[in-house]
C-alpha positions as CSV (number, residue, x, y, z in Angstrom):
1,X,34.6,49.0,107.0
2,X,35.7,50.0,110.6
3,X,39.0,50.8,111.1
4,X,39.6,48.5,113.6
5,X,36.9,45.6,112.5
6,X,38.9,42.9,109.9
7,X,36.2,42.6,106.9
8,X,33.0,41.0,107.1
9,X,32.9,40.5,103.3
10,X,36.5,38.9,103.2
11,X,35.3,36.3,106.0
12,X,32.1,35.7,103.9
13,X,34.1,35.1,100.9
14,X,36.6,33.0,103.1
15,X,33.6,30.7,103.8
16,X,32.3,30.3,100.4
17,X,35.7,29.1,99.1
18,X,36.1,27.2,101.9
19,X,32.3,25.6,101.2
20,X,33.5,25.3,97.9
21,X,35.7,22.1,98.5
22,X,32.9,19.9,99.3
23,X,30.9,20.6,96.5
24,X,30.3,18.6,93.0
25,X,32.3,21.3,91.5
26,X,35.6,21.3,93.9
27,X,37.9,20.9,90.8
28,X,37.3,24.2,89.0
29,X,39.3,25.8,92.1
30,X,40.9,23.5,94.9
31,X,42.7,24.8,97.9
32,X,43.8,22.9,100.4
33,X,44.1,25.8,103.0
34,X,40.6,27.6,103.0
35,X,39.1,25.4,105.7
36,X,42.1,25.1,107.6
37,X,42.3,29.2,107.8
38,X,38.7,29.1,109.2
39,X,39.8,26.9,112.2
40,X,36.1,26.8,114.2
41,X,34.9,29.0,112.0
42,X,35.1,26.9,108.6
43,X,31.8,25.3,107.2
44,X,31.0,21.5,106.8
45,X,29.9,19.7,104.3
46,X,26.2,19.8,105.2
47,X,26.1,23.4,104.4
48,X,25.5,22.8,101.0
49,X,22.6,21.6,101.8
50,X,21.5,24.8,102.8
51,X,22.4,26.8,99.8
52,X,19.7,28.0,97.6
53,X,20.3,29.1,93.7
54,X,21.9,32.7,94.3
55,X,24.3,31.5,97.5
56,X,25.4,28.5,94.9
57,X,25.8,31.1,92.2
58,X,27.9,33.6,93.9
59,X,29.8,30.4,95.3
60,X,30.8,29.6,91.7
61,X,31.4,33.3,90.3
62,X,33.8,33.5,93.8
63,X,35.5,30.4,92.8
64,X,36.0,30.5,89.2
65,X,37.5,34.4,89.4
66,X,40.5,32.8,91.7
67,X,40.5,30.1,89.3
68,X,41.1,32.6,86.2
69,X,42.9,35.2,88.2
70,X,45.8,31.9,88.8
71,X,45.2,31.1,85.5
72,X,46.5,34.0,84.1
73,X,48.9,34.3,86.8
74,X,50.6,31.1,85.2
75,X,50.4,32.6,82.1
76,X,52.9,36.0,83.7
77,X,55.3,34.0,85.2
78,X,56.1,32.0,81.9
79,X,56.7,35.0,80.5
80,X,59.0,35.8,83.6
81,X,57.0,38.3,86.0
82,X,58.5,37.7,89.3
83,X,56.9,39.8,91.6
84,X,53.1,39.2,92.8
85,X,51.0,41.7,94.5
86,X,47.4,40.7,96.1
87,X,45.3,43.8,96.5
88,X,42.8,43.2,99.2
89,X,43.6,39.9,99.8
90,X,41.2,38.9,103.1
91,X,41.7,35.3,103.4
92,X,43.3,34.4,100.3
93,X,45.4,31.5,100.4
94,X,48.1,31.7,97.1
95,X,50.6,33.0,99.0
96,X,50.3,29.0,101.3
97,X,50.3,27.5,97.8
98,X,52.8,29.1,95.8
99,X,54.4,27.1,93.3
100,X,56.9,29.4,91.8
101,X,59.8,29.4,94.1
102,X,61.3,32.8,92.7
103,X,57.7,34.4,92.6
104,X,57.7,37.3,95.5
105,X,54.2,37.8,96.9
106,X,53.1,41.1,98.7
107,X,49.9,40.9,100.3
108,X,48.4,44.2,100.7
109,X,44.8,45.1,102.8
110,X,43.7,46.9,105.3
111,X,45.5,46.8,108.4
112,X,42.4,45.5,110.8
113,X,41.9,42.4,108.1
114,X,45.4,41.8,107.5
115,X,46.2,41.0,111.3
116,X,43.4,38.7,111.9
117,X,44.4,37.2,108.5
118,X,47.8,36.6,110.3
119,X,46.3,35.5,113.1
120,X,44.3,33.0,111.5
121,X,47.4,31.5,109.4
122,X,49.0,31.3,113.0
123,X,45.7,29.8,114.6
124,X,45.7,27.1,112.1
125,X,49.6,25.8,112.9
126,X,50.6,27.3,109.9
127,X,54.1,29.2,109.4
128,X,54.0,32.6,107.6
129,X,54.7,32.2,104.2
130,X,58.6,32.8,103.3
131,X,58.9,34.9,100.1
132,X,55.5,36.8,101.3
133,X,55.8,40.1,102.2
134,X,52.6,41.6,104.4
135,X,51.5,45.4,103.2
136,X,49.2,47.1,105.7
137,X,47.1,49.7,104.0
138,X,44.2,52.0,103.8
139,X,43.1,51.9,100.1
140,X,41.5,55.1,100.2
141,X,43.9,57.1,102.5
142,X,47.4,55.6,101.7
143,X,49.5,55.6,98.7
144,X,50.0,52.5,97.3
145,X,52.9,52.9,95.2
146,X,54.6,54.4,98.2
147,X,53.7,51.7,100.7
148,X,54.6,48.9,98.4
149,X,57.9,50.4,97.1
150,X,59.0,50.8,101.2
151,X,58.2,47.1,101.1
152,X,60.6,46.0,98.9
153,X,58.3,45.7,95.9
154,X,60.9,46.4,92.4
155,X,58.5,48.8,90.9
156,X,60.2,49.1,87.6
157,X,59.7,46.1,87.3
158,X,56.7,44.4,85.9
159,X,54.3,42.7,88.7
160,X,50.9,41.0,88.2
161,X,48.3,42.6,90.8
162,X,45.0,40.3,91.6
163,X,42.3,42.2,92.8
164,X,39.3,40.6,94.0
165,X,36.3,41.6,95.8
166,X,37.5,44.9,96.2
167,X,36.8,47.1,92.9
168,X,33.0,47.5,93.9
169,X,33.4,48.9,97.7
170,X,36.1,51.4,96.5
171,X,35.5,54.9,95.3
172,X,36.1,55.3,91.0
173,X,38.3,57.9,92.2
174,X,41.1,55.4,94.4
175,X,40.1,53.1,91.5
176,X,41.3,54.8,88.6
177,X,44.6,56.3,90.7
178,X,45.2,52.4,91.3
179,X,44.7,51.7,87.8
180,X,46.6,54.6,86.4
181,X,49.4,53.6,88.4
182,X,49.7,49.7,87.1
183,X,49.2,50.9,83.6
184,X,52.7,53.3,84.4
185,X,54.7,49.9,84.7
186,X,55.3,48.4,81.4
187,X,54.6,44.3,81.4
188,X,52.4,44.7,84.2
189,X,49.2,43.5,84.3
190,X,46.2,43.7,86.5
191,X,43.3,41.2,87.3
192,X,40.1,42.8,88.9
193,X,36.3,41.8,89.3
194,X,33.0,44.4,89.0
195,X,29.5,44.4,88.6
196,X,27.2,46.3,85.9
197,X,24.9,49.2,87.0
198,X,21.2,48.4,87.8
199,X,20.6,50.0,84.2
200,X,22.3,47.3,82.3
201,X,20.8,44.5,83.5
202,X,17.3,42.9,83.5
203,X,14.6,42.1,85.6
204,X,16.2,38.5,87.0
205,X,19.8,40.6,86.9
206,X,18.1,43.9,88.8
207,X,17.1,41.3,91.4
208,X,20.0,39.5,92.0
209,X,22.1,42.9,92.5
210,X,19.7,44.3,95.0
211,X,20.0,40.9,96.8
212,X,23.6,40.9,97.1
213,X,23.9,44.6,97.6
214,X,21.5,44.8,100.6
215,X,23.6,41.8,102.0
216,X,26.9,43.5,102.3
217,X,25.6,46.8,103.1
218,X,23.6,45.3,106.4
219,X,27.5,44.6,107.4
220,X,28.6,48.4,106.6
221,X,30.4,47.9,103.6
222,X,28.4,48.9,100.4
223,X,29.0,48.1,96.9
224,X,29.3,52.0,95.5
225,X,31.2,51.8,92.0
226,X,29.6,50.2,88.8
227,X,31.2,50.3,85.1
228,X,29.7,49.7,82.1
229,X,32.1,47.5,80.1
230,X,32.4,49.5,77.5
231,X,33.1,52.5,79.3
232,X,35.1,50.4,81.3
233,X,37.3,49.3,78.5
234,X,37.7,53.1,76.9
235,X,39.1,53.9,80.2
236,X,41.8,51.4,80.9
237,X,42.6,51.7,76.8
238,X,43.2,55.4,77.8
239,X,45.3,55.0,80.4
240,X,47.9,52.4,78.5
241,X,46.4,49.3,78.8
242,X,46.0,47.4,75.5
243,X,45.7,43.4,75.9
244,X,42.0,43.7,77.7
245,X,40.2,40.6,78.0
246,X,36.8,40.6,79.8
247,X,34.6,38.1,80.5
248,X,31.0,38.2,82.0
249,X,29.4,35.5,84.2
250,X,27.8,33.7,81.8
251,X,31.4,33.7,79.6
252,X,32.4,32.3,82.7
253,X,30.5,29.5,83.1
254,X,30.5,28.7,79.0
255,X,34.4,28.6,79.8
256,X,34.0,26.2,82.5
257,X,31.2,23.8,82.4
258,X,31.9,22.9,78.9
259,X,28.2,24.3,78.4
260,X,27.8,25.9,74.5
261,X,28.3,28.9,74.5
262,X,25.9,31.5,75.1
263,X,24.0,28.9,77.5
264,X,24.3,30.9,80.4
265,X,22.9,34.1,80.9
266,X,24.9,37.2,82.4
267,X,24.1,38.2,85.8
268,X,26.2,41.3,85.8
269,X,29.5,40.4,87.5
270,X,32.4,39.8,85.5
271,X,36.4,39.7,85.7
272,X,38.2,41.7,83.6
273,X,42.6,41.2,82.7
274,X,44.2,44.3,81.4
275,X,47.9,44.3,80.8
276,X,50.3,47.0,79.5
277,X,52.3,45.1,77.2
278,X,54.6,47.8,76.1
């Protein structure tokens, strides 16, 4: 993305949640917020008439990550993580809907995205979240550990980091130094999404990623990093990680629809948890 240019994904993603609320399927991840952030912007109802299979797909897939990614958020703070941190968080609204009072939120994304972000929670009548601390950053030329510690963040201290829609435009190199760095924090644990490679998938999953990949790269920001699960599991075993769980998008929709499982097939994307537990 441009430097000065907020994110063309994080709006699209924005929209979809914010679509989300008006569908049949509004419970598997409610937020009061995402059409209020939108302000003129926001979609209405009738938009859902519009949607064809892969639009309603990607809709789901985008609302049942933030539904799994609070999920195991919950799960954290019963164990007593206090501290938050939202890697590329666009529009995300968690920090307007916090329900752990003693929970401390750092936002973190790109400095272009995070001011209209701010701009939009202001646009809407909305105060700033207290107990939120805003982290501009450039992912690929900043260091995050150094950013967030000037912003306050305790960082011996274990933090949960939610990290969606971002793993796929980044390179494997500021990946893995992101990665490598969580796993360095004992208790912490870290909540990310990614796609297969083209190689792994078959001829309805090869089409769907060339669909969705042509999409964002008409805005200027490409999806450029792939993992294979396996590989992706050695990796993040290797650097310290060992309570993995990983589910792909037909796991996903098993989990959710009350489907049998193994109804669904797997189009590729999944969300992955991996937590240093020691």
């Amino acid at each position: 993305m441009e430097d000065a240019i907020p994110s063309r994904t994080a709006f699209g993603v924005a929209r979809m949640r914010a679509l989300h609320q008006f569908s049949p399927q509004a419970g598997l991840f409610r937020d009061p917020y995402a059409i209020a952030i939108l302000g003129a912007s926001a979609p209405v109802a009738q938009a859902l008439e519009q949607e064809d299979e892969r639009s309603r797909r990607m809709r789901l897939f985008v609302a049942a990550r933030a539904r799994l990614a609070e999920d195991w958020l919950a799960a954290a703070v019963r164990r007593g993580v206090r501290q938050l941190v939202v890697l590329g968080a666009g529009l995300d609204t968690f920090s307007l809907r916090n329900p752990y009072p003693d929970l401390g939120v750092f936002e973190v994304d790109h400095p272009a995205t995070q001011a209209w972000k701010r701009k939009c929670i202001a646009d809407a009548g909305l105060a700033e979240p207290p107990g939120t601390t805003f982290v501009p950053i450039n992912f690929e030329r900043q260091s995050l550990s150094q950013e967030l510690a000037i912003a306050g963040l305790q960082t011996t201290w274990p933090s949960v980091f939610i990290w969606l829609g971002v793993v796929p435009y980044l390179t494997k190199v500021a990946i893995f130094d992101t990665l490598s760095w969580i796993a360095g924090i004992p208790g912490s644990e870290v909540v990310f999404d990614y796609s297969e490679p083209v190689e792994n998938r078959d001829a309805a999953g090869r089409a769907a990623l060339a669909f969705h990949a042509a999409r964002v790269a008409s805005v200027g920001e490409p999806w450029i990093s792939f993992f294979d699960p396996a590989d992706l599991a050695k990796s993040l075993r290797e650097l310290g990680f060992d309570d993995i769980e990983d589910l792909a998008s037909g796991e996903i929709f098993d989990r959710f629809s009350g489907a049998p499982q193994g109804t669904a097939k797997n189009a590729g994307g999944h969300i992955i948890r991996a937590r240093r537990s020691v």
